[in-house]
C-alpha positions in Angstrom: 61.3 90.3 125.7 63.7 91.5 123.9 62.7 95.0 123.2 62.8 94.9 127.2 66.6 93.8 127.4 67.9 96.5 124.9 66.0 99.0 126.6 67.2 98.1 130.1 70.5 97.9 128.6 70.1 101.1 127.2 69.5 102.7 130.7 72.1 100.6 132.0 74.8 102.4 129.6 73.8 105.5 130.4 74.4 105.1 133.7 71.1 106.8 135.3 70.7 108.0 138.6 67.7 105.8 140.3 68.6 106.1 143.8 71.1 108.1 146.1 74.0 105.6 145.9 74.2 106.3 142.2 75.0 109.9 143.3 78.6 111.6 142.6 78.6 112.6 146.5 77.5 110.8 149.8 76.3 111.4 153.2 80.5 112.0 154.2 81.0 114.3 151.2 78.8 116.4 152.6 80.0 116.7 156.1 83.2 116.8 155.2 83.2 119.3 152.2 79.7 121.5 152.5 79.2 121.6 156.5 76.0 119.5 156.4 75.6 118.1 159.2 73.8 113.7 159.5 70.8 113.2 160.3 67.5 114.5 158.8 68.7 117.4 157.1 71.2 115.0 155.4 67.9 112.9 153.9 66.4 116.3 153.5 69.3 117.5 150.6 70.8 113.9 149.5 66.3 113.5 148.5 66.7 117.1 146.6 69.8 116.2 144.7 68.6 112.9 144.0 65.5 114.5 142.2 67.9 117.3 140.5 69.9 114.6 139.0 66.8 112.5 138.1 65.6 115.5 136.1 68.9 116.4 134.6 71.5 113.5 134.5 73.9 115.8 133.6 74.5 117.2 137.2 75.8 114.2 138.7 79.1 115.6 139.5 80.9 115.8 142.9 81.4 119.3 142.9 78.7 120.7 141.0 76.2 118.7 143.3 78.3 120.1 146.5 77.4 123.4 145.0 74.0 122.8 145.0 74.0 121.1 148.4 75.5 124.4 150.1 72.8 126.8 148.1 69.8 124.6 149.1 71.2 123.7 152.8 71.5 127.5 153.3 68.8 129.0 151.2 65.9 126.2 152.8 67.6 125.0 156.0 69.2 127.3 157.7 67.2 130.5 156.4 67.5 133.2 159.3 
């Protein structure tokens, strides 16, 4: 048991990602600040930057996670 509390501390101090509140933006930032609009497409991106931050804690920062918000929104939502 305690093995189990020093590694859930561990994570803890880290401060992983394991759901979409633990991300640097939410559902306003990205109406307000990369033109998404609610609804679906919202889940849609706020589910792929969930798993880009899973894989890479690293990019869990408001702007660099709008940046990648605006590329995937325009490059698989709103292809022409």
């Amino acid at each position: 048991i305690k093995q189990l509390h020093t590694r859930i501390d561990s994570v803890l101090q880290e401060q992983s990602v394991l759901s979409i509140r633990d991300l640097a933006v939410g559902g306003n930032d990205l109406v307000q600040d990369a033109g998404i609009p609610k609804g679906p497409i919202m889940g849609i991106v706020l589910d792929y930057l969930l798993e880009t931050v899973i894989d890479d804690p690293s990019q869990n920062s408001r702007e660099h996670l709008l940046r990648i918000a605006r590329e995937f929104h325009s490059t698989y939502i709103t292809r022409d």
